[in-house]
C-alpha positions in Angstrom: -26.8 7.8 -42.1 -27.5 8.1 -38.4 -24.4 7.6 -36.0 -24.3 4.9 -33.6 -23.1 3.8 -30.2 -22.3 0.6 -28.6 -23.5 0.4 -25.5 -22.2 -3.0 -22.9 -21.8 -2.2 -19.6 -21.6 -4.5 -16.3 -21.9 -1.7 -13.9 -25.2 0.3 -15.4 -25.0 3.1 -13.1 -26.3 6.2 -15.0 -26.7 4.3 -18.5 -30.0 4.7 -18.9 -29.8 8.8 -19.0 -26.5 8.4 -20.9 -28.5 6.1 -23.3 -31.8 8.9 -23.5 -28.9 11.7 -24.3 -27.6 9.5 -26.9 -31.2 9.0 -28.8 -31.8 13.2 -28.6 -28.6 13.3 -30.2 -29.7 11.1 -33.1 -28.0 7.8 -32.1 -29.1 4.3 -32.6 -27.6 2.6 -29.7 -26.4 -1.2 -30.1 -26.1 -3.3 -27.0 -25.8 -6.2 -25.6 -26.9 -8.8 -23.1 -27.6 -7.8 -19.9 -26.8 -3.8 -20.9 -29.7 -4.4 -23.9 -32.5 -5.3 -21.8 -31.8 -3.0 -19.1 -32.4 -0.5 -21.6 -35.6 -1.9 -23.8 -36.9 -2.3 -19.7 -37.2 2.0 -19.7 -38.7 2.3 -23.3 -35.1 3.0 -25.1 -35.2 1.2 -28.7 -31.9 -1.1 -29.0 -30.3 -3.0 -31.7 -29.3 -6.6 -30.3 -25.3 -6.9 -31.2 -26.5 -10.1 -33.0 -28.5 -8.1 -35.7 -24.9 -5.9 -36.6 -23.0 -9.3 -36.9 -25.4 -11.6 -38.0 -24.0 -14.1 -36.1 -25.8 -15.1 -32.5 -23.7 -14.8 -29.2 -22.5 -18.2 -28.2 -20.6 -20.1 -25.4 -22.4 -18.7 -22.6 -22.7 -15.3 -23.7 -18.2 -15.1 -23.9 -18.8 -14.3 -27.8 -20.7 -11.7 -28.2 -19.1 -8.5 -30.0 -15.9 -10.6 -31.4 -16.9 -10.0 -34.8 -15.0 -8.2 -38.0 -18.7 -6.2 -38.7 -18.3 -4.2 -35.2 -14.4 -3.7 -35.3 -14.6 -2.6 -38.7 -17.4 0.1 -37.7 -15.0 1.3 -34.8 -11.5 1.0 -36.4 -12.3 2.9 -39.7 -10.8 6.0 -40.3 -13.1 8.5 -41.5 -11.0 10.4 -43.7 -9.3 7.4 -45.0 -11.5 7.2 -48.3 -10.5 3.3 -48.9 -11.5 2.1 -45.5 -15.0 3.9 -45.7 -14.9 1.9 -49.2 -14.5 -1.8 -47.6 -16.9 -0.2 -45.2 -19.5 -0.4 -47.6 -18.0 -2.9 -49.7 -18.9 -5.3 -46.2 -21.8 -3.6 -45.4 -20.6 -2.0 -42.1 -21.5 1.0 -40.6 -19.3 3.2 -38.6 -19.9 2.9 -34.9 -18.9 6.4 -33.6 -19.2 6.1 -29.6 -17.9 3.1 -27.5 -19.0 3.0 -24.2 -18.0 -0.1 -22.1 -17.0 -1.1 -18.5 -15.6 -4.4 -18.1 -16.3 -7.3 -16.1 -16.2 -7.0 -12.5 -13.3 -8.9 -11.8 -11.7 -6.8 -9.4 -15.7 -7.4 -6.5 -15.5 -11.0 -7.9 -11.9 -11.9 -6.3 -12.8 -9.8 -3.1 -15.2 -12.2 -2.1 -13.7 -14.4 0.6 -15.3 -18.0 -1.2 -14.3 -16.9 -4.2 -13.3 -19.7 -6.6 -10.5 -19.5 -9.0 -13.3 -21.0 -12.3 -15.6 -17.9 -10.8 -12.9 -15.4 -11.5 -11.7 -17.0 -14.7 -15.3 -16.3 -16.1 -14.9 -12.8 -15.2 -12.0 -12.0 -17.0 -12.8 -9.8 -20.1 -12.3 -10.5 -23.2 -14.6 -8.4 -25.6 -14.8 -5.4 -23.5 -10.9 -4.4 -23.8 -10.9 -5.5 -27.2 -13.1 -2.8 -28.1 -11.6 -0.3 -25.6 -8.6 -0.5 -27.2 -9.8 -0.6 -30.6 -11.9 2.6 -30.0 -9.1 4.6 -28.2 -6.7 3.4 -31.1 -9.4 5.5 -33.4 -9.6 8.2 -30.9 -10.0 11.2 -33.6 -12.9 9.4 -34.9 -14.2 7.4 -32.2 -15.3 8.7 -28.7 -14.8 5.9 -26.1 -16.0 5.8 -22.6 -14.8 3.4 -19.7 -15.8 5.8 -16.6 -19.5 6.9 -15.9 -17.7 9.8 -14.6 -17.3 10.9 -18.4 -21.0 10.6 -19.1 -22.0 13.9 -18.7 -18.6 15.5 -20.6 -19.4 13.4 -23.6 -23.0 14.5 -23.4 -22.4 18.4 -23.1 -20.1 18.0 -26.2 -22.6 15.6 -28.2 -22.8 17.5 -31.5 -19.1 18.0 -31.9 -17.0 16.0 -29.2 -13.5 18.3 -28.6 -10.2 16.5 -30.2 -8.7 17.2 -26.7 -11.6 15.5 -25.0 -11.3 12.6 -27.0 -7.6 12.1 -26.3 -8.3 12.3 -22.8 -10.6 9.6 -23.2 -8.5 7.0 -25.2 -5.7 7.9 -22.5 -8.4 6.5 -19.9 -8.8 3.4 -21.4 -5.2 2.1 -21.8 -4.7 3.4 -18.0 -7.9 1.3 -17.2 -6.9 -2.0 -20.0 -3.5 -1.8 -18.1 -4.6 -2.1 -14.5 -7.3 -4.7 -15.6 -4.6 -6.4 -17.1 -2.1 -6.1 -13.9 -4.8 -6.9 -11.5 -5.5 -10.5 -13.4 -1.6 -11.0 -13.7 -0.9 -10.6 -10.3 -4.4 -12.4 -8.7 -2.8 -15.5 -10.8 0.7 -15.3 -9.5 -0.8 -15.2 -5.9 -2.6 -18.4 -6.6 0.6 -20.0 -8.2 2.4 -18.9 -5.0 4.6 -17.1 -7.3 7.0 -15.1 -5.8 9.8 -14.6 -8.2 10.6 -11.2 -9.8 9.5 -11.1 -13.4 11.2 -10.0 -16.2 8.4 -7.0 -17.0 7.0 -6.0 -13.6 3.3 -4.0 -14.2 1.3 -2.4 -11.1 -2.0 -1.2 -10.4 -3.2 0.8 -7.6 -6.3 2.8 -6.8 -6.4 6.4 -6.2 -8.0 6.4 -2.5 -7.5 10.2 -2.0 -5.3 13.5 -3.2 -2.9 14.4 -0.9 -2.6 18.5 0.4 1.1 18.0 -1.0 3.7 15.8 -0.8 7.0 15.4 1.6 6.4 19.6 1.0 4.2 21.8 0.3 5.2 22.0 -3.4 5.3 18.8 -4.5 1.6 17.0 -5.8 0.4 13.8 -3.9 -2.0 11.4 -3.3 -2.4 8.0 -1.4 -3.2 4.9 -3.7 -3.6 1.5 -2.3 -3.4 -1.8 -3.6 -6.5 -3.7 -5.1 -7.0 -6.1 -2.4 -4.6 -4.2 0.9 -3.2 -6.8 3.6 -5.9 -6.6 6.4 -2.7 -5.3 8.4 -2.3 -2.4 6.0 -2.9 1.6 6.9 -4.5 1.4 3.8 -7.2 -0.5 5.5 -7.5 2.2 8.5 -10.7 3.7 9.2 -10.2 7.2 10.8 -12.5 8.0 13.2 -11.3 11.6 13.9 -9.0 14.6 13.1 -7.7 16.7 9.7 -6.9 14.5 6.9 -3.5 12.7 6.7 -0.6 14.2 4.7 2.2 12.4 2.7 4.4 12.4 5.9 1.5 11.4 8.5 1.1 7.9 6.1 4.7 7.5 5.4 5.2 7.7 9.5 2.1 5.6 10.4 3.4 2.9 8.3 6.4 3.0 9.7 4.9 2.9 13.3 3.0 -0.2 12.4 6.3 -1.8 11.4 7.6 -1.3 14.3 4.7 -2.6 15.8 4.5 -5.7 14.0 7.4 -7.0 15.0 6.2 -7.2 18.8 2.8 -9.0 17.4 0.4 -8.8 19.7 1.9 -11.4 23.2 2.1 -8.1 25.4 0.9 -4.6 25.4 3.1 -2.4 23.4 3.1 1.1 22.3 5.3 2.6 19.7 6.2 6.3 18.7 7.4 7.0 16.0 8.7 10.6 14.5 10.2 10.6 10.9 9.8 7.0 10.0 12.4 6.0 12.9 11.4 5.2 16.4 11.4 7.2 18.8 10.6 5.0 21.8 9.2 1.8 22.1 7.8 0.1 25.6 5.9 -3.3 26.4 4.3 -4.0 30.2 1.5 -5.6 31.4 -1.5 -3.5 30.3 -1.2 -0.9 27.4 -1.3 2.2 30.1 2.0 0.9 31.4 3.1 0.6 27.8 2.8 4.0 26.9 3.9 5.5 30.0 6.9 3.7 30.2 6.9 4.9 26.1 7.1 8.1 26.9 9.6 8.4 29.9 11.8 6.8 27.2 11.9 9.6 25.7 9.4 12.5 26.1 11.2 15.3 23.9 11.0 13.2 20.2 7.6 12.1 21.1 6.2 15.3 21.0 3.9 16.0 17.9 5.0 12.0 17.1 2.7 9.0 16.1 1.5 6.9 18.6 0.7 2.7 17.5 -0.5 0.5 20.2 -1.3 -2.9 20.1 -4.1 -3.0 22.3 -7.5 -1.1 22.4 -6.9 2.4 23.7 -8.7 2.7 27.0 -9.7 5.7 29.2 -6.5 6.0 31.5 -4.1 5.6 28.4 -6.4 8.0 26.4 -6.0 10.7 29.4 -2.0 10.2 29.0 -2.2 10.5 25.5 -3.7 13.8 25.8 -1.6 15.4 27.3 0.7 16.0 24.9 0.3 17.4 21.3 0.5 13.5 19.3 -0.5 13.5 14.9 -2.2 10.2 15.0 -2.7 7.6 17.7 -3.2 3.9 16.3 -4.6 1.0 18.2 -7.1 -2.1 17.2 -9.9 0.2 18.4 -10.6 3.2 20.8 -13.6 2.9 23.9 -16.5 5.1 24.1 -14.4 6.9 26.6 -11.2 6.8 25.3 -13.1 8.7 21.9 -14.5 10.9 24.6 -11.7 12.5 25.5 -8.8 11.7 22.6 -12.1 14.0 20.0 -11.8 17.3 22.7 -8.8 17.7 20.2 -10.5 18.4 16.7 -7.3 18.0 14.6 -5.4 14.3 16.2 -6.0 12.0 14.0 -7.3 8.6 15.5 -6.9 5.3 13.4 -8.7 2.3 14.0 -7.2 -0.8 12.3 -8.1 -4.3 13.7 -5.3 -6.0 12.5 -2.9 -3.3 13.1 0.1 -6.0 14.7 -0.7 -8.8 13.1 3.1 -9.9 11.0 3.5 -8.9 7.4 3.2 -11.9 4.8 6.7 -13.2 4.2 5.7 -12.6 0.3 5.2 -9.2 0.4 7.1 -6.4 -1.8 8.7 -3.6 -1.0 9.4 -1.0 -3.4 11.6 2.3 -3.7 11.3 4.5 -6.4 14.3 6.0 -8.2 14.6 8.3 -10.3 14.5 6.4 -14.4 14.1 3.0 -12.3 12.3 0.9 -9.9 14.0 -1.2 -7.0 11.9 -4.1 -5.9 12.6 -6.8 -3.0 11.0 -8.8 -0.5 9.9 -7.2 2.3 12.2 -7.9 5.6 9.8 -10.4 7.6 12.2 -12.2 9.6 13.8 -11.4 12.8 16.7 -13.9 13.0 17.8 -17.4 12.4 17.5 -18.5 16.1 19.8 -21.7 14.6 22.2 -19.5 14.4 22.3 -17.0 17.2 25.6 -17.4 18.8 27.3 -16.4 22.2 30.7 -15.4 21.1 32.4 -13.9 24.5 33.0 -15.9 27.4 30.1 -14.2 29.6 27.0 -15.5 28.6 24.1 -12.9 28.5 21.5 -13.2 31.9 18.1 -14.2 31.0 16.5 -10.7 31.5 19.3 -9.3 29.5 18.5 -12.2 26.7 15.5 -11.4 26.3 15.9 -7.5 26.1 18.8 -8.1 23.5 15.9 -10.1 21.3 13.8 -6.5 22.0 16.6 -4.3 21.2 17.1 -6.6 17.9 13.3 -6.3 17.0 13.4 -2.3 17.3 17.1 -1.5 15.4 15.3 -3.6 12.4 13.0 -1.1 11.9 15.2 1.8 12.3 16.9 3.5 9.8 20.9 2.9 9.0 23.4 2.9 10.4 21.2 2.1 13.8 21.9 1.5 17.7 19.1 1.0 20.4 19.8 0.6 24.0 16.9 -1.3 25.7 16.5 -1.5 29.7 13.5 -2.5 31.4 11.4 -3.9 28.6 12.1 -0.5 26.8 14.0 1.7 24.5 16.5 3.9 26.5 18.1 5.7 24.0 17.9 5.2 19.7 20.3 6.7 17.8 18.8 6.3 13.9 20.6 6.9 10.2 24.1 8.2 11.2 26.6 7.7 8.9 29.1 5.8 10.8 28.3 3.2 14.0 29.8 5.0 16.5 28.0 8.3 16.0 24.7 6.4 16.1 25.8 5.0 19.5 26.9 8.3 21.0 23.3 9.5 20.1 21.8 6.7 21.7 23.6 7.2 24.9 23.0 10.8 24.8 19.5 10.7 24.9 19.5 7.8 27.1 21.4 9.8 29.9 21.8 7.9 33.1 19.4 5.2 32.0 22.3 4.0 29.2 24.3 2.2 32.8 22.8 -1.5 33.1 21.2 -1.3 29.4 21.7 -4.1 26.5 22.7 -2.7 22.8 21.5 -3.5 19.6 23.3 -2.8 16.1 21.8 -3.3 12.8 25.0 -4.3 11.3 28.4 -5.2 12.5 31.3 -3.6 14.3 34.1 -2.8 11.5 36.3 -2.0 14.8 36.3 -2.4 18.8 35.3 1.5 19.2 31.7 1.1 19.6 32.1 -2.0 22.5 34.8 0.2 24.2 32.0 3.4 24.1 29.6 1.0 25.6 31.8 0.1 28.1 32.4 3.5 29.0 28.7 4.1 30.1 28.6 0.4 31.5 25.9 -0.9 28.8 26.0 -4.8 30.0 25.2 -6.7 26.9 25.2 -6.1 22.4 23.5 -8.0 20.0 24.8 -7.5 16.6 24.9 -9.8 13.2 28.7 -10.4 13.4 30.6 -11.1 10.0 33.0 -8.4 10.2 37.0 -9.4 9.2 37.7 -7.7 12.7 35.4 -9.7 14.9 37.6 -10.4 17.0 39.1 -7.4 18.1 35.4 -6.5 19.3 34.9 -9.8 21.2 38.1 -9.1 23.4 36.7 -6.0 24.0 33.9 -7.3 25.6 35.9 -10.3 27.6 37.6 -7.5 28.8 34.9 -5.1 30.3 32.7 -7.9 31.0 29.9 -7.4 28.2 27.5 -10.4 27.1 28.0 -10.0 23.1 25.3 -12.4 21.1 25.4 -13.1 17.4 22.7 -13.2 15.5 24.5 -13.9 11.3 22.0 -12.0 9.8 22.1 -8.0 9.4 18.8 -5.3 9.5 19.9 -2.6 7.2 17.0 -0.2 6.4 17.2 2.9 4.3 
């Protein structure tokens, strides 16, 4: 009895020569639909699916291999001697290599006019089935999901390795499993579901391997979402430079936060080093931007990232280079900007379009631990401007107002516990991730210097004591915004009515770890 192969494929690429290697072998091939005439097109002799189950596909072609005669032939156990009895008994023969891809689902929903009916019909329903049926029977059956595995399968034809077969079945139930996650969570975003669920599956795609990881003995690689935010790195077209390590993408995305949050009403440019800002400017035109960026604070921002919300032009790519910068981000780069920002071979330059457009307010944030997962909303909003409350008797000027609201938007996006001084539409001084408030502050006004007199304060969280408002008052910082909430409120607020500091509250907190 000669062995034989399913064959039903939506993506054909390389199943013609796969099919040909099969026949030298001494297959008969079965196959279906689209996959069969394909096939019979370049001379290959086929047996329709119909003729193994004697029964005719139906509904629009959504039965077609659903039938006992072909998962009989792939679940048998060889050396089981009362299945290979039924077998017979039913008049089935043993189908010994399973090759399928599924359904395109995952091009259908990334069309932009996409119905929800259109992707429906492109959920499948045969193909897993017999994925997971084959991979079950991996010692007996050899299954293929990848057109990568062609040519492995091939080589081994006359006695496919145990090993290779294992690594095969594992394939499939990664590949059934993403499949499965992608449909789940295309549905819950047409529900509008945002709840968490009681079993929480995710599927990414590997876009590249990483040199290493946070060091240079730990494995990486970067995988991205099926369908990425528009606003998402993983979306970034690099247009020069060495490729990005763990900590250039785990920076860049923090830059874009930052970013975000100033959306795109005036020229900003961020830098970033670590995840945590570093300095953070807006002006008039994105030159003035970054220069005033980089007065803020032009020790951290060496060998930094650089996010701007604005094309980079000629004069602000001839600032740029003049220091040694990992990446440089911006909506897109001029001829002349490219010009000169490519004399360096390895900067890395990222173009993304959409780079400060806001996060969806539905979007999750994750953090790995170690035997567990912690999942949450990602922190979208600013403040609830209902609520934002003058609580000392001096009321905060309008230019110090509105650099409050720009200290508040950078100590978000700052690791806790977080203080920014802000003067002049930017960040003086930021003093990230200390492990008490008043340490954080002292590093803010140390690298602000002289620049900390006539600047505004922001906290992430509140004051547990007046020590932080009397520190600020010692280097004459004019006005805080912090969330308030603490039992000891008070004791901060006469602190301020007594060395004349504006404090604003804003009753909701930024924590970010």
């Amino acid at each position: 009895m000669k062995k034989r192969a399913i064959l039903s494929v939506s993506d054909k690429t390389g199943i013609v020569r796969f099919a040909k290697g099969l026949l030298d072998a001494g297959y008969e091939i079965i196959s279906t639909g689209g996959t069969a005439r394909e096939l019979e097109k370049e001379g290959i002799p086929v047996i329709p699916i119909e003729e193994v189950t004697n029964f005719p596909e139906c509904l629009d072609g959504r039965v077609k291999t659903l039938n006992p005669k072909v998962f009989a032939g792939i679940l048998a156990m060889r050396a089981n001697e009362s299945h290979m009895q039924q077998l017979k008994a039913l008049d089935c023969q043993p189908i010994d290599i399973v090759c399928v891809n599924l359904y395109p689902f995952k091009e259908t929903i990334k069309k932009p006019d996409v119905t929800l009916e259109e992707a429906i019909e492109n959920i499948d329903i045969g193909g897993p089935s017999m994925l997971r049926a084959a991979a079950k029977n991996w010692q007996d059956v050899a299954v293929i999901t990848d057109i990568a595995d062609y040519d492995r399968v091939l080589s081994e034809i006359d006695d496919i390795k145990r090993e290779t077969r294992f690594y095969l079945a594992l394939k499939v139930f990664r590949h059934t499993a993403a499949y499965d996650a992608m449909i789940s969570d295309y549905l819950a975003q047409k529900l509008g579901d945002n709840e968490l669920p009681e079993n929480l599956t995710l599927t990414y795609e590997k876009l590249y391997d990483l040199r290493y990881g946070e060091n240079s003995h730990q494995k990486a690689a970067f995988y991205k979402e099926i369908i990425p935010p528009k606003n998402s790195l993983a979306l970034a077209k690099q247009l020069n430079g060495k490729e990005l390590s763990y900590n250039n993408i785990n920076d860049a995305n923090g830059a874009l936060d930052i970013l975000k949050e100033f959306g795109e009403e005036k020229p900003c440019a961020v830098a970033v080093k670590h995840t945590n800002p570093c300095a953070v400017a807006v002006a008039d035109t994105i030159f003035e931007a970054y220069k005033k960026c980089y007065e803020s604070d032009p020790v951290s921002i060496f060998g930094g990232i650089i996010a701007l919300n604005r094309p980079c032009d000629k004069p602000t790519a001839e600032e740029l280079s003049k220091i040694f910068l990992e990446i440089i981000i911006a909506p897109s780069f001029t001829e002349e900007a490219l010009e000169i920002l490519t004399r360096k071979k390895n900067i890395r330059l990222m173009q993304l379009d959409d780079c400060a457009k806001p996060n969806h307010e539905n979007t999750r944030d994750f953090k790995k631990v170690v035997g567990g997962l912690l999942v949450q909303n990602l922190d979208t909003q600013l403040l609830p401007f209902e609520e934002l409350e003058v609580v000392t008797k001096r009321k905060p000027t309008e230019k110090e107002m509105k650099e409050l609201m720009m200290a508040w938007k950078i100590v978000k996006q700052t690791k806790s516990n977080a203080i920014v001084l802000v003067k002049d539409d930017a960040s003086v001084g930021i003093g990230p991730g200390q492990t008490n408030r008043v340490t954080a502050l002292g590093l803010a006004i140390k690298y602000a210097g002289e620049k900390a007199e006539g600047s505004v304060m922001g906290s992430d969280a509140f004051f547990p004591f007046d020590d932080c408002v009397k520190l600020a008052s010692e280097h004459k910082i004019t006005a805080i915004i912090q969330p308030g909430g603490s039992v000891k409120d008070e004791d901060s607020i006469k602190a301020c009515d007594e060395a004349g500091i504006a404090m604003v509250f804003t009753g909701m907190r930024h924590f970010k770890h």
